[in-house]
OpenMM code with the backbone's topology and positions (N, CA, C; nanometers):
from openmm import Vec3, app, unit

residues = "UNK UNK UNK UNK UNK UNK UNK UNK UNK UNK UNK UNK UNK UNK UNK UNK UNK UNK UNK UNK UNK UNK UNK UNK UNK UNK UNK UNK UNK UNK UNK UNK UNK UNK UNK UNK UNK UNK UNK UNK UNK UNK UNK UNK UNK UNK UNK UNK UNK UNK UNK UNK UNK UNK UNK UNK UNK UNK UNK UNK UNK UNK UNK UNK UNK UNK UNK UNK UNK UNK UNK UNK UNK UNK UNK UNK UNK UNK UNK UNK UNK UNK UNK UNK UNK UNK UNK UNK UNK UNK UNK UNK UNK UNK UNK UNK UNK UNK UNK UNK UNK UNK UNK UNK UNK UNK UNK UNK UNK UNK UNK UNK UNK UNK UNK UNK UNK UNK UNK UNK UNK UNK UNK UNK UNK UNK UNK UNK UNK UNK UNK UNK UNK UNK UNK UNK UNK UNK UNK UNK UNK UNK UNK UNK UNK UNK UNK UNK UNK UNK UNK UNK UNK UNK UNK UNK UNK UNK UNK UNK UNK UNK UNK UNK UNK UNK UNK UNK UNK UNK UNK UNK UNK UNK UNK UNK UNK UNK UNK UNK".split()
positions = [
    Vec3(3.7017, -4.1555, 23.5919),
    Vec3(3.7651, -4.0452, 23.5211),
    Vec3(3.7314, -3.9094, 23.5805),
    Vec3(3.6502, -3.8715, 23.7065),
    Vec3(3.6122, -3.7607, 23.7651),
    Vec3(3.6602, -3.7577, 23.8966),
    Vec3(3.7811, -3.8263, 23.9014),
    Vec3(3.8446, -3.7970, 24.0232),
    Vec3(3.8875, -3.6605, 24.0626),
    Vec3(3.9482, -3.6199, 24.1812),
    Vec3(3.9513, -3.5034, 24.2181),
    Vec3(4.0566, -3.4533, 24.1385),
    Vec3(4.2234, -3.5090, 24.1554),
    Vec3(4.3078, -3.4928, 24.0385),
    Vec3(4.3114, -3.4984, 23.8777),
    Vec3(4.1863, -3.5289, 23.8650),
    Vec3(4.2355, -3.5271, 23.6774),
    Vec3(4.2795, -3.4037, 23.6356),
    Vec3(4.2177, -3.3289, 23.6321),
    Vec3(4.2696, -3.2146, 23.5572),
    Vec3(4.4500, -3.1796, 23.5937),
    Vec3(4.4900, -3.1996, 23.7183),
    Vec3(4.6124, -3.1547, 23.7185),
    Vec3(4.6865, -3.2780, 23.6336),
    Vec3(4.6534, -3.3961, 23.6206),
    Vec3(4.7281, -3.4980, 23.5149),
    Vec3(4.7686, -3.4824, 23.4417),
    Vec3(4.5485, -3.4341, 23.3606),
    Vec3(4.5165, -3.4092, 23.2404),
    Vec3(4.6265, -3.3064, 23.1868),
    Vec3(4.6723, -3.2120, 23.2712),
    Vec3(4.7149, -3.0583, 23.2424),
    Vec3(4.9069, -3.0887, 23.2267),
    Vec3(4.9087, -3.2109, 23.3449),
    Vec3(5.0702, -3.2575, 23.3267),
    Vec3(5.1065, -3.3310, 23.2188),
    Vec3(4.9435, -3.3989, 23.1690),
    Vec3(4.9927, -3.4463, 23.0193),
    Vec3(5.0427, -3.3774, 22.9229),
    Vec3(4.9553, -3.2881, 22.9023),
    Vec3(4.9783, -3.1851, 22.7923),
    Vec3(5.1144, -3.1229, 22.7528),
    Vec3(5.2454, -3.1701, 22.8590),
    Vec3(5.3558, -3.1554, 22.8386),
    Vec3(5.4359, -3.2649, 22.8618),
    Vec3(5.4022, -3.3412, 22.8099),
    Vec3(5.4547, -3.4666, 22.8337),
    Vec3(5.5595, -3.4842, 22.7426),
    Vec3(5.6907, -3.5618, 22.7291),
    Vec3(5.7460, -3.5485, 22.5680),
    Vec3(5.6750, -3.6529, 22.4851),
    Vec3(5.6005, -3.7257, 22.5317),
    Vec3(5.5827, -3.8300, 22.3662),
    Vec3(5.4332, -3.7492, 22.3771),
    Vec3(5.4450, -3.7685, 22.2481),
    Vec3(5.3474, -3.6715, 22.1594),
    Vec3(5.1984, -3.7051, 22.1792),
    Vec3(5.2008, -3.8159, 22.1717),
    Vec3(5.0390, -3.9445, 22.2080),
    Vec3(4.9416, -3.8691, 22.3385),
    Vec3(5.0725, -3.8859, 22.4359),
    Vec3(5.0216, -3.8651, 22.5505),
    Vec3(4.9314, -3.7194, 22.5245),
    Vec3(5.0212, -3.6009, 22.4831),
    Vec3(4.9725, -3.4991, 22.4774),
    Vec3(4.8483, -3.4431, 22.4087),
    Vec3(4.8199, -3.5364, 22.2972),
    Vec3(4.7255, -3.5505, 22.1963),
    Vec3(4.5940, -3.6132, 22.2954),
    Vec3(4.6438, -3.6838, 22.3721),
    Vec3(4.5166, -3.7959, 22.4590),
    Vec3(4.4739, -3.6648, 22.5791),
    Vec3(4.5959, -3.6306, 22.6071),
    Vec3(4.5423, -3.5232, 22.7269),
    Vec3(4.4696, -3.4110, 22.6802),
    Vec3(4.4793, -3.3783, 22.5559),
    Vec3(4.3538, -3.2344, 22.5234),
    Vec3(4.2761, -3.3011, 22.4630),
    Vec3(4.2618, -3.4162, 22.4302),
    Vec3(4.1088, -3.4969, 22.3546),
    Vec3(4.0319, -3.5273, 22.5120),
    Vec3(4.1139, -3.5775, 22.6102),
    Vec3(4.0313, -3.6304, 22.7417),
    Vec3(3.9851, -3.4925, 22.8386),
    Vec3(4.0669, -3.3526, 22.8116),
    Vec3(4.0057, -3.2409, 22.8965),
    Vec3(3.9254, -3.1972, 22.8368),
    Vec3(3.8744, -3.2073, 22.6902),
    Vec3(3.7576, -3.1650, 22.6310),
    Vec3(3.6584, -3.2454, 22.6604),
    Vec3(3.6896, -3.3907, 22.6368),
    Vec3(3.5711, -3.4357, 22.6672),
    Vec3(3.5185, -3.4737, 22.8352),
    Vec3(3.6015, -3.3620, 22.9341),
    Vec3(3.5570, -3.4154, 23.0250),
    Vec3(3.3756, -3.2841, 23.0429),
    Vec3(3.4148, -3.2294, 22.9304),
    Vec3(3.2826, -3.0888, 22.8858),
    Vec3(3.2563, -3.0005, 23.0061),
    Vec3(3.3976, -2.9462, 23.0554),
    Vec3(3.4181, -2.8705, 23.1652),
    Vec3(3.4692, -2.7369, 23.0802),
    Vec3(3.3591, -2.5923, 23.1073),
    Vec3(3.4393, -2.5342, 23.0550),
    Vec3(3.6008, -2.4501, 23.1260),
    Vec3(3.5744, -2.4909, 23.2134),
    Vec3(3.7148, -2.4283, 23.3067),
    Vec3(3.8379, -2.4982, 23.2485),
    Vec3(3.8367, -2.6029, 23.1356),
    Vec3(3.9192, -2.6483, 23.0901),
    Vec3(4.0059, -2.5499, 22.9512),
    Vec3(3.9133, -2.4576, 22.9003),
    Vec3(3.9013, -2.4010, 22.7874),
    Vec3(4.0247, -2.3260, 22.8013),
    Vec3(4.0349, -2.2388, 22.9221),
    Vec3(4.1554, -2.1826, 22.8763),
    Vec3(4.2880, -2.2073, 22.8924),
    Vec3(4.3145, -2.3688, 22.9317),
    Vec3(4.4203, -2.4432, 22.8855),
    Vec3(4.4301, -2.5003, 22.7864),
    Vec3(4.3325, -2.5177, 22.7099),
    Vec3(4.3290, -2.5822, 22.5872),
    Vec3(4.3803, -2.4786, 22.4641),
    Vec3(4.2839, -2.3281, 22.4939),
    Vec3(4.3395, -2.2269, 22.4003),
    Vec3(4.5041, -2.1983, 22.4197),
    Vec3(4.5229, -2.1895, 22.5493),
    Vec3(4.7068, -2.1499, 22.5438),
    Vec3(4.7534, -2.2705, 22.4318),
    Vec3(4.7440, -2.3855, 22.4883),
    Vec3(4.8003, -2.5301, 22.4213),
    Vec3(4.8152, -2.4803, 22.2283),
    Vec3(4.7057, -2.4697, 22.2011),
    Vec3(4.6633, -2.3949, 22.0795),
    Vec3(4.7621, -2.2794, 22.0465),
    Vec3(4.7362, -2.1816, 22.1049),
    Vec3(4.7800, -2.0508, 22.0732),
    Vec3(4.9475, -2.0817, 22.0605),
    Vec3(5.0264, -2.1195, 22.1929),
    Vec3(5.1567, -2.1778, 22.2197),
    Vec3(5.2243, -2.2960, 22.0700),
    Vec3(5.0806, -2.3485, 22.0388),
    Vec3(5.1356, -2.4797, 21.9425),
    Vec3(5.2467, -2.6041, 21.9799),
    Vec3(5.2560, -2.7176, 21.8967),
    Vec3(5.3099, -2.8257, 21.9538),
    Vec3(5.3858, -2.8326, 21.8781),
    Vec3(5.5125, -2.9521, 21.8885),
    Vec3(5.5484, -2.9817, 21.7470),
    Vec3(5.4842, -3.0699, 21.7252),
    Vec3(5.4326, -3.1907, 21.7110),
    Vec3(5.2626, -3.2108, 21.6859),
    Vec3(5.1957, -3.1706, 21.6235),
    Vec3(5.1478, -3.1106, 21.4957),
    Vec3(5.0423, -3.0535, 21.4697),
    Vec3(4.9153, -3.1316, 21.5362),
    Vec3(4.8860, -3.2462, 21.5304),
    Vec3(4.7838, -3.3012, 21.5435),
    Vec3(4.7335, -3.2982, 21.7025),
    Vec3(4.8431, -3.2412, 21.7836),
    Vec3(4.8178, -3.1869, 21.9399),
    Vec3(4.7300, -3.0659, 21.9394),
    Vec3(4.7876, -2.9965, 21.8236),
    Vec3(4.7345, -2.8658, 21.7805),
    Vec3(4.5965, -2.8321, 21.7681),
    Vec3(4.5591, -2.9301, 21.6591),
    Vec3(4.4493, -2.9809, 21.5946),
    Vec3(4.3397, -3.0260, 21.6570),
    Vec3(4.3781, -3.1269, 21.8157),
    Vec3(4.3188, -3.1655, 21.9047),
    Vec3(4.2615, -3.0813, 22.0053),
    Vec3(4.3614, -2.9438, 22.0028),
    Vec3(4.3258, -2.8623, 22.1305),
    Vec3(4.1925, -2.7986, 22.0559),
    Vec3(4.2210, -2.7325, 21.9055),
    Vec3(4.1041, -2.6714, 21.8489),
    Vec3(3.9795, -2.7657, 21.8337),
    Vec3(3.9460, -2.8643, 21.8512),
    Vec3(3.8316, -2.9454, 21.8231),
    Vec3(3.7946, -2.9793, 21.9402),
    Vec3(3.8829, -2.9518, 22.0501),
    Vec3(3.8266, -2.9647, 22.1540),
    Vec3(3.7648, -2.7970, 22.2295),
    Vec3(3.8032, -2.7286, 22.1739),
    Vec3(3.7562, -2.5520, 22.2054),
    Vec3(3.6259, -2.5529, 22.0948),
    Vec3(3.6414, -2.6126, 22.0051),
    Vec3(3.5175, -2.6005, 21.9379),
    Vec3(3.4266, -2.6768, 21.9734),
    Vec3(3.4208, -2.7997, 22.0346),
    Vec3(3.3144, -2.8561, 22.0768),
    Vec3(3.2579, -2.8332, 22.2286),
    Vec3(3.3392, -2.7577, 22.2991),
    Vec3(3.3253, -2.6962, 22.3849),
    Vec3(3.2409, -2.5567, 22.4279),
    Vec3(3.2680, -2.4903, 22.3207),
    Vec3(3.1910, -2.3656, 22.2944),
    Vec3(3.2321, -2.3033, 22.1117),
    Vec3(3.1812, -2.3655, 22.1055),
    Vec3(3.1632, -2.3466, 21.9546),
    Vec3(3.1444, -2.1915, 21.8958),
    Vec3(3.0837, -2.0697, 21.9407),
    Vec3(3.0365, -1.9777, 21.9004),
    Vec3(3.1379, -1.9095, 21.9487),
    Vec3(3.2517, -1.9139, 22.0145),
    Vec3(3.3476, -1.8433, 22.0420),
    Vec3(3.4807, -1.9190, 21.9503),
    Vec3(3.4559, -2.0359, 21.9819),
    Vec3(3.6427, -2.0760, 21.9489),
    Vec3(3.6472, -2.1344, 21.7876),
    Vec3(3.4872, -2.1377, 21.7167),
    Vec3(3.4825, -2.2269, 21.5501),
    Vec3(3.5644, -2.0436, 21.5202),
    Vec3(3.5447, -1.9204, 21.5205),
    Vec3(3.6016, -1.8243, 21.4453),
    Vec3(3.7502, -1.8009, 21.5257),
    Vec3(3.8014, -1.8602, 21.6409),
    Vec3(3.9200, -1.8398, 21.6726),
    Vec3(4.0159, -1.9990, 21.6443),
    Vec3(3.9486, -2.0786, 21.5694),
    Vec3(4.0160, -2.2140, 21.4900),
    Vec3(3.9984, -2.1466, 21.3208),
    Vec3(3.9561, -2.0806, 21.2608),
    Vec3(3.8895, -2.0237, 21.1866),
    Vec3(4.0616, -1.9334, 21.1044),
    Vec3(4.1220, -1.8841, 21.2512),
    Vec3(4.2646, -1.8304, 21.1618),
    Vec3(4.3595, -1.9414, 21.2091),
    Vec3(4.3531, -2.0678, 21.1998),
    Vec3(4.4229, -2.1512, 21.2270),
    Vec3(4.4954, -2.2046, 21.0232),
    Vec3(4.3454, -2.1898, 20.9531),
    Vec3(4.3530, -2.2574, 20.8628),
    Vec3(4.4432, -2.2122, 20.7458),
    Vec3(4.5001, -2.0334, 20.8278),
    Vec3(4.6408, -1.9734, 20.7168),
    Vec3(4.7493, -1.9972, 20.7811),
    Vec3(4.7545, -2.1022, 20.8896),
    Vec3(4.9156, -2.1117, 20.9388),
    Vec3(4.9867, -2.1506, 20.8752),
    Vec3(5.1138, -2.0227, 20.8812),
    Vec3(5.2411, -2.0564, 20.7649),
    Vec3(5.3110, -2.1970, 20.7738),
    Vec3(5.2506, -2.2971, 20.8788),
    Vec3(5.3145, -2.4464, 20.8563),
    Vec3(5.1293, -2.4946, 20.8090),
    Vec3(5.1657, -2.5727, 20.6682),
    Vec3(5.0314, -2.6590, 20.6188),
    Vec3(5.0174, -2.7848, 20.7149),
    Vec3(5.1167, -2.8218, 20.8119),
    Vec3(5.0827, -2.9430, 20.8498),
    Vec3(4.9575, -2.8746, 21.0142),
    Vec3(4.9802, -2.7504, 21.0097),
    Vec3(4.9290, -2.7168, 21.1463),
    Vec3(4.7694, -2.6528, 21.0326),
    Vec3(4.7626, -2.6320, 21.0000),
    Vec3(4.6342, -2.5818, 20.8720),
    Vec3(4.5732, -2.7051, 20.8698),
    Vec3(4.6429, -2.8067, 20.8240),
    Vec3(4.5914, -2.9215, 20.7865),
    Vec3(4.5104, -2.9442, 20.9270),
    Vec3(4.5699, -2.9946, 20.9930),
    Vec3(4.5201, -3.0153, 21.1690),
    Vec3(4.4220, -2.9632, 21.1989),
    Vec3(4.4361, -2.7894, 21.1813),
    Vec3(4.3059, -2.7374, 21.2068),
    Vec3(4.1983, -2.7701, 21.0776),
    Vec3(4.2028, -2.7865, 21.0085),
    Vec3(4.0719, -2.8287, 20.9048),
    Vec3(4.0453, -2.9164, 20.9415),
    Vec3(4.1060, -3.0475, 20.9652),
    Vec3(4.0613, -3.1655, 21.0009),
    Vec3(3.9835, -3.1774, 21.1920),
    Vec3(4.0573, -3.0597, 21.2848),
    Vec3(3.9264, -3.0262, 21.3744),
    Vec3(3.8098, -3.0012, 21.3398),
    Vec3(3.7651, -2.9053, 21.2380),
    Vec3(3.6539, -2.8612, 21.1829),
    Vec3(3.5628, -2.9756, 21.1235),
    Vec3(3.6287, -3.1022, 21.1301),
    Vec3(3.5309, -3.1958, 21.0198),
    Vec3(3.5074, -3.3193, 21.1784),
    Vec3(3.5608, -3.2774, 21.3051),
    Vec3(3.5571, -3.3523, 21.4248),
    Vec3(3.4381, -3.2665, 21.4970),
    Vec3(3.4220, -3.1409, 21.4685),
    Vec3(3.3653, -3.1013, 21.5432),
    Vec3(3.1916, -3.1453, 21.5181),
    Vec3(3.1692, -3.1547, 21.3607),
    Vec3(3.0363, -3.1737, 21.3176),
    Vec3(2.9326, -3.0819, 21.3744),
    Vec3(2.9183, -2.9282, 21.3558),
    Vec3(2.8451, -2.8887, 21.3908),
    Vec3(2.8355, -2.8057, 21.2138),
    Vec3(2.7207, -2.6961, 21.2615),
    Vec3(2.6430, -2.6177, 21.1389),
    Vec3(2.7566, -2.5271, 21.1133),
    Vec3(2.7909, -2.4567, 21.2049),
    Vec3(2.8920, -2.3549, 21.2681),
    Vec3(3.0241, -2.3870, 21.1224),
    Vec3(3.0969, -2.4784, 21.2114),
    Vec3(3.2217, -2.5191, 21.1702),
    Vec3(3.2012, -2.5562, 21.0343),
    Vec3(3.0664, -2.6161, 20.9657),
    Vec3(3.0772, -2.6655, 20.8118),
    Vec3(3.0665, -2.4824, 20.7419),
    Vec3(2.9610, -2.3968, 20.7719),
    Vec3(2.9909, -2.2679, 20.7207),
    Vec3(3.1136, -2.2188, 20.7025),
    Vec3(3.1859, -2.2122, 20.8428),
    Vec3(3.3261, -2.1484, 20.8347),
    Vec3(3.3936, -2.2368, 20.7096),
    Vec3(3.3779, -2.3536, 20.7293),
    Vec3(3.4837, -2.4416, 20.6483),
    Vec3(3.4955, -2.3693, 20.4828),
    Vec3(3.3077, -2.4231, 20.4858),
    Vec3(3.2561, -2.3957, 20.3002),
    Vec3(3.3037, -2.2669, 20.2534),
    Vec3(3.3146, -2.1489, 20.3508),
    Vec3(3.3137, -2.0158, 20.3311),
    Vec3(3.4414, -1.9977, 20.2589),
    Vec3(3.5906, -2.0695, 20.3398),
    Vec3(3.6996, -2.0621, 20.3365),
    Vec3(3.7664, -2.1573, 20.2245),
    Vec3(3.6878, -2.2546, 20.1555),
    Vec3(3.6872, -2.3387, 20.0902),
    Vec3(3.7555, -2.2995, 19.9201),
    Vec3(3.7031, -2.1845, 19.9038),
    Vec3(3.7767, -2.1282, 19.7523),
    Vec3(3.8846, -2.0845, 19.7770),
    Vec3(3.9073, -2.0185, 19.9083),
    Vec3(4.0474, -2.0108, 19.8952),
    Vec3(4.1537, -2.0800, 19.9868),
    Vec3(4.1402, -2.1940, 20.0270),
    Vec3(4.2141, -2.2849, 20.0690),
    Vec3(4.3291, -2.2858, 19.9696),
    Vec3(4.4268, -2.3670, 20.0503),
    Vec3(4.6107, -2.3520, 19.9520),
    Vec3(4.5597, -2.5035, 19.8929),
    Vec3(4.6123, -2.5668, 19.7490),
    Vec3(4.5373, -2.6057, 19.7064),
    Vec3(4.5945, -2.7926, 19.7838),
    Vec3(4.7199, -2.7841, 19.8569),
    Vec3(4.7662, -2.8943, 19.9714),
    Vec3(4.6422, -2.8548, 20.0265),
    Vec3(4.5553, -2.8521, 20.0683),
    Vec3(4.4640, -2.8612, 20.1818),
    Vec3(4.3291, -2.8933, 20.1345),
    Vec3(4.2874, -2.8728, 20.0486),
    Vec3(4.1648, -2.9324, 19.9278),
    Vec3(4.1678, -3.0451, 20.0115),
    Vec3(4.2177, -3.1642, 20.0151),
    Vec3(4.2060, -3.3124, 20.0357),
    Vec3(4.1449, -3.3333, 20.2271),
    Vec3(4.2120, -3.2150, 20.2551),
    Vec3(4.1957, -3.2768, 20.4248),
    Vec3(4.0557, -3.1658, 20.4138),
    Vec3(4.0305, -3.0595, 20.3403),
    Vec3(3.8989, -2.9678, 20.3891),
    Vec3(3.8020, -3.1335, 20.3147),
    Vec3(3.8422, -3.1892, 20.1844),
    Vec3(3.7139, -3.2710, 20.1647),
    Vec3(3.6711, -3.3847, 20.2586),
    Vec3(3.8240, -3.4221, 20.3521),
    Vec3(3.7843, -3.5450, 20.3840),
    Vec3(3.7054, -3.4371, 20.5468),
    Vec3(3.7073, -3.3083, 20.5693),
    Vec3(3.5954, -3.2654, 20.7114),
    Vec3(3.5166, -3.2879, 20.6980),
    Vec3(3.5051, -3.2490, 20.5563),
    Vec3(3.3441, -3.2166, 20.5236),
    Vec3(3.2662, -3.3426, 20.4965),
    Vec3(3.3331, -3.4757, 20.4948),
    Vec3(3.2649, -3.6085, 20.4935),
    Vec3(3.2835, -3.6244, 20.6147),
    Vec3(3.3312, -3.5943, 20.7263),
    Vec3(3.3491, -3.6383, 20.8702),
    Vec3(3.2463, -3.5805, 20.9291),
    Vec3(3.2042, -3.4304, 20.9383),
    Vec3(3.0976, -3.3490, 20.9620),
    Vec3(2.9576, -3.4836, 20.9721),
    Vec3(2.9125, -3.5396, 20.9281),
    Vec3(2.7991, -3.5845, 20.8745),
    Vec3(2.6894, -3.4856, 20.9474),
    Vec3(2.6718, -3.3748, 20.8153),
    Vec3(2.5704, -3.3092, 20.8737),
    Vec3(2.5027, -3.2919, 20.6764),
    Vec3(2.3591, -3.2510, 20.6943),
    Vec3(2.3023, -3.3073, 20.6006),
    Vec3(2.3727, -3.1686, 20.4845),
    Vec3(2.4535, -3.0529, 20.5535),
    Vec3(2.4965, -2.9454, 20.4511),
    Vec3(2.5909, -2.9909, 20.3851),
    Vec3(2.7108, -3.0544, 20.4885),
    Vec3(2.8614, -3.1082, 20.4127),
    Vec3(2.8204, -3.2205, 20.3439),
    Vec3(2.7163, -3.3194, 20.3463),
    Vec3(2.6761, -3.3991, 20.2424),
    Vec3(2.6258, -3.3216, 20.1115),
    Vec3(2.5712, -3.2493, 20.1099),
    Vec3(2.5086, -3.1908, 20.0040),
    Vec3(2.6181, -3.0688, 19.9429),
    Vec3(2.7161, -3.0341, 19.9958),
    Vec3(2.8578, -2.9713, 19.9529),
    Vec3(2.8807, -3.0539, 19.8410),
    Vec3(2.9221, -3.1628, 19.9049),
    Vec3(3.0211, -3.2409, 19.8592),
    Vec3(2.9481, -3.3221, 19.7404),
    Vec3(2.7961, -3.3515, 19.7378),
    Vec3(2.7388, -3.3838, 19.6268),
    Vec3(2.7770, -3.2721, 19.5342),
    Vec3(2.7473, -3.1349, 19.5352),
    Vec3(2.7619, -3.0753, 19.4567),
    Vec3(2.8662, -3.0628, 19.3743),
    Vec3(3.0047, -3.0942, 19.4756),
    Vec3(3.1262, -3.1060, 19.3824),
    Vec3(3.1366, -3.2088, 19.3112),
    Vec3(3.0849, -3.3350, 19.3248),
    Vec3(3.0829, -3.4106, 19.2209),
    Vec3(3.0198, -3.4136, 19.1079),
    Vec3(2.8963, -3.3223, 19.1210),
    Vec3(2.8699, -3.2758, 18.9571),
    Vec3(2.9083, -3.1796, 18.9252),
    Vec3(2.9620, -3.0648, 19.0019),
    Vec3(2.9946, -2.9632, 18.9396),
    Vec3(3.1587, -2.9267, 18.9032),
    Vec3(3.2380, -3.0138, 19.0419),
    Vec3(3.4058, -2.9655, 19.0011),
    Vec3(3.4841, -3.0098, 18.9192),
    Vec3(3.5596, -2.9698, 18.9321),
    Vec3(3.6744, -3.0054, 18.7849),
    Vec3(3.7122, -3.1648, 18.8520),
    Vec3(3.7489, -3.2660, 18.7208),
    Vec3(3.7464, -3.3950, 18.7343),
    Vec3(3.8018, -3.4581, 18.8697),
    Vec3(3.9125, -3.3967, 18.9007),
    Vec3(3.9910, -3.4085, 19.0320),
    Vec3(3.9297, -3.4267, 19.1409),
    Vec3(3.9195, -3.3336, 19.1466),
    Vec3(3.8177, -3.2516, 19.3474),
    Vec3(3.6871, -3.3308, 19.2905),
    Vec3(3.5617, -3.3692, 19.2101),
    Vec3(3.4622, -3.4596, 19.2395),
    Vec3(3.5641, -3.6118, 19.2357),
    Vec3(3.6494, -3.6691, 19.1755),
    Vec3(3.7021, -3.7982, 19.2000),
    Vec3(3.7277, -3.7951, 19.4120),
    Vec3(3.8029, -3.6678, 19.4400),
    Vec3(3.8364, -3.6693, 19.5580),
    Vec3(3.7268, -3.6503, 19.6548),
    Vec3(3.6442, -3.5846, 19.6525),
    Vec3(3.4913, -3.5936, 19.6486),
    Vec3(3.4496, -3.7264, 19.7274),
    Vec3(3.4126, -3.8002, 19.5954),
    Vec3(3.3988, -3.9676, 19.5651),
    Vec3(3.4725, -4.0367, 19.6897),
    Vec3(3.5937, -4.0212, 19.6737),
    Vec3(3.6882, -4.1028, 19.7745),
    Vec3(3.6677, -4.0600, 19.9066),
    Vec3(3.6190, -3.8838, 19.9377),
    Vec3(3.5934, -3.9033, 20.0958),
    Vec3(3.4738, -3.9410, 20.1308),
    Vec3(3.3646, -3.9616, 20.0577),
    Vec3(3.2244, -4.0157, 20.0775),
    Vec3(3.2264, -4.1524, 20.1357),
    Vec3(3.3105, -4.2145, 20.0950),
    Vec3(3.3332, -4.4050, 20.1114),
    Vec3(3.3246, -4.4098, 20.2476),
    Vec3(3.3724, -4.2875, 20.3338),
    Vec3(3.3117, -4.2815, 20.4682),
    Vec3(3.1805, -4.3276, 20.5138),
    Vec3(3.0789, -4.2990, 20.3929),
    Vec3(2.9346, -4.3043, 20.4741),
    Vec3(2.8974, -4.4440, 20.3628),
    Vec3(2.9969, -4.5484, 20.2696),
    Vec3(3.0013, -4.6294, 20.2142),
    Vec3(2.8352, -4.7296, 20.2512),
    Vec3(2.8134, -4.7037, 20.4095),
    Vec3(2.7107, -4.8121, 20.4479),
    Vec3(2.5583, -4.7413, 20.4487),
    Vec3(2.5877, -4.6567, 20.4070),
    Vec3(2.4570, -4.5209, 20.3928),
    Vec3(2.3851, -4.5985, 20.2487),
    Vec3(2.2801, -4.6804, 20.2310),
    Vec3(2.2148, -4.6637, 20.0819),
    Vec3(2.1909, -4.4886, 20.0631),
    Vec3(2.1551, -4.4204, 20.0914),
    Vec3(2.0792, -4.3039, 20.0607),
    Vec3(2.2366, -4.2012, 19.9868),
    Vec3(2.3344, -4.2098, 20.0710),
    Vec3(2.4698, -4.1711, 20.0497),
    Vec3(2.5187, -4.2298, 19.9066),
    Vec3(2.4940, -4.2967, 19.8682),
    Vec3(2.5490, -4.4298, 19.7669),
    Vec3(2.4473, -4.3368, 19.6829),
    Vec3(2.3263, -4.3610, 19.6612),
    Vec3(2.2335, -4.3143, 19.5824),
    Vec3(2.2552, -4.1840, 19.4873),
    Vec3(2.2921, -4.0945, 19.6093),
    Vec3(2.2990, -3.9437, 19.5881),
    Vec3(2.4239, -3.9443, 19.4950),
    Vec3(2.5520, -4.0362, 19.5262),
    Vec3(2.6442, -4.0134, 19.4788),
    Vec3(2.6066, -4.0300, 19.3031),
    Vec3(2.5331, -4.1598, 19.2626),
    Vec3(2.5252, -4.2373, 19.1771),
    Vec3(2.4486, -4.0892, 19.0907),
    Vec3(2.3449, -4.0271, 19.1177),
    Vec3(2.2777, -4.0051, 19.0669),
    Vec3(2.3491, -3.8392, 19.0400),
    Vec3(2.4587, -3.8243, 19.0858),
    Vec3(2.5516, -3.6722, 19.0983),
    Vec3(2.6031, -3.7507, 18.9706),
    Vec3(2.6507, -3.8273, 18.9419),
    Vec3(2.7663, -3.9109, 18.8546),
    Vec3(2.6844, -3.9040, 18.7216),
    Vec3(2.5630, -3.9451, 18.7362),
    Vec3(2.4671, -3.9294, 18.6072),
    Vec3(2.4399, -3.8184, 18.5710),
    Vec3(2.4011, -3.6703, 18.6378),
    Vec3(2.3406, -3.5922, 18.6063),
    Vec3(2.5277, -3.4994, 18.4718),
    Vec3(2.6206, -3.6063, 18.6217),
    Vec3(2.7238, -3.5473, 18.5671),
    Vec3(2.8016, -3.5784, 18.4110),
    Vec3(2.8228, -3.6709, 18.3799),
    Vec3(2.7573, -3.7530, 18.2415),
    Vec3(2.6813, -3.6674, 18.1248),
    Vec3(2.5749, -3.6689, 18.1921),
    Vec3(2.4516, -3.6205, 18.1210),
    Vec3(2.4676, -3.4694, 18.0584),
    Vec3(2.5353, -3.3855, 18.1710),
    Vec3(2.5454, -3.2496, 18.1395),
    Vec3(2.6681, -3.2356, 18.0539),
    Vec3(2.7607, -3.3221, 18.0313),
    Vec3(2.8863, -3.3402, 17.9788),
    Vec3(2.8509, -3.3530, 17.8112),
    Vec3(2.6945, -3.3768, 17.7569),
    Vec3(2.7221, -3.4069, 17.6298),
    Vec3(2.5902, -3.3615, 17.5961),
] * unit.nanometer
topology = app.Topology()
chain = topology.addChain("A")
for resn in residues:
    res = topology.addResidue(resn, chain)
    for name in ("N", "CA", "C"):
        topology.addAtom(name, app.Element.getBySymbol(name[0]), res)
């Protein structure tokens, strides 16, 4: 995969018409962790696909790339006037799993459109970092019945975690408990 041509492939993918391809070509120039790749990835981004999830791919790949520049320039991704390209970018933010990207997320989190609640909960179970676990505990004792049920359902991610299972069980009790 470090042949002399990849990148011009990688770069002919990215306009490819079936959509796959294009999605595979900015997941494979990120992870080739070159940053000379970055500022084809941001045009890809900036330009947009019809794809969102091409979209989505270029930002998680700029964020795992250099994170301290591109988590606050994925950061105005999450008011794009199409929710399916919002969606995309939230769901980069929960690929990227860093400290960075769960702040931005949590920060932006009250005022998310309320279509996007579901894909910010299922980042923040993708993240597995010990903050978006402890987020997301919190919403299950503290949010309105909904968002901790949805909560619940993106946790099943870490389903093989005893300690994950535990925390949940014992959010569920306290939650109970405070209820009466």
């Amino acid at each position: 995969t470090n042949y002399e041509g990849l990148l011009f492939e990688l770069v002919h993918l990215l306009a490819d018409p079936e959509w796959r391809a294009r999605f595979a070509a900015a997941r494979a120039l990120a992870c080739t962790g070159r940053h000379d790749v970055i500022p084809v990835l941001q045009h890809k981004a900036t330009i947009g696909d019809e794809e969102p999830e091409v979209t989505g791919e270029c930002l998680a790949g700029l964020m795992m790339l250099a994170p301290e520049r591109y988590v606050p320039f994925s950061d105005s991704f999450l008011e794009h006037q199409d929710p399916a390209v919002a969606e995309a970018a939230i769901l980069a933010f929960g690929v990227v799993r860093s400290e960075l990207a769960f702040q931005t997320l949590a920060r932006r989190w009250p005022g998310l459109r309320a279509a996007l609640g579901g894909a910010a909960l299922s980042a923040f179970a993708m993240m597995r970092c010990d903050a978006a676990l402890d987020f997301l505990i919190h919403l299950i004792e503290h949010a309105d019945e909904r968002i901790a049920a949805q909560a619940e359902r993106v946790l099943l991610l870490h389903q093989d975690s005893e300690n994950v299972r535990r925390q949940i069980r014992e959010a569920q009790l306290r939650r109970q408990t405070a209820r009466f």
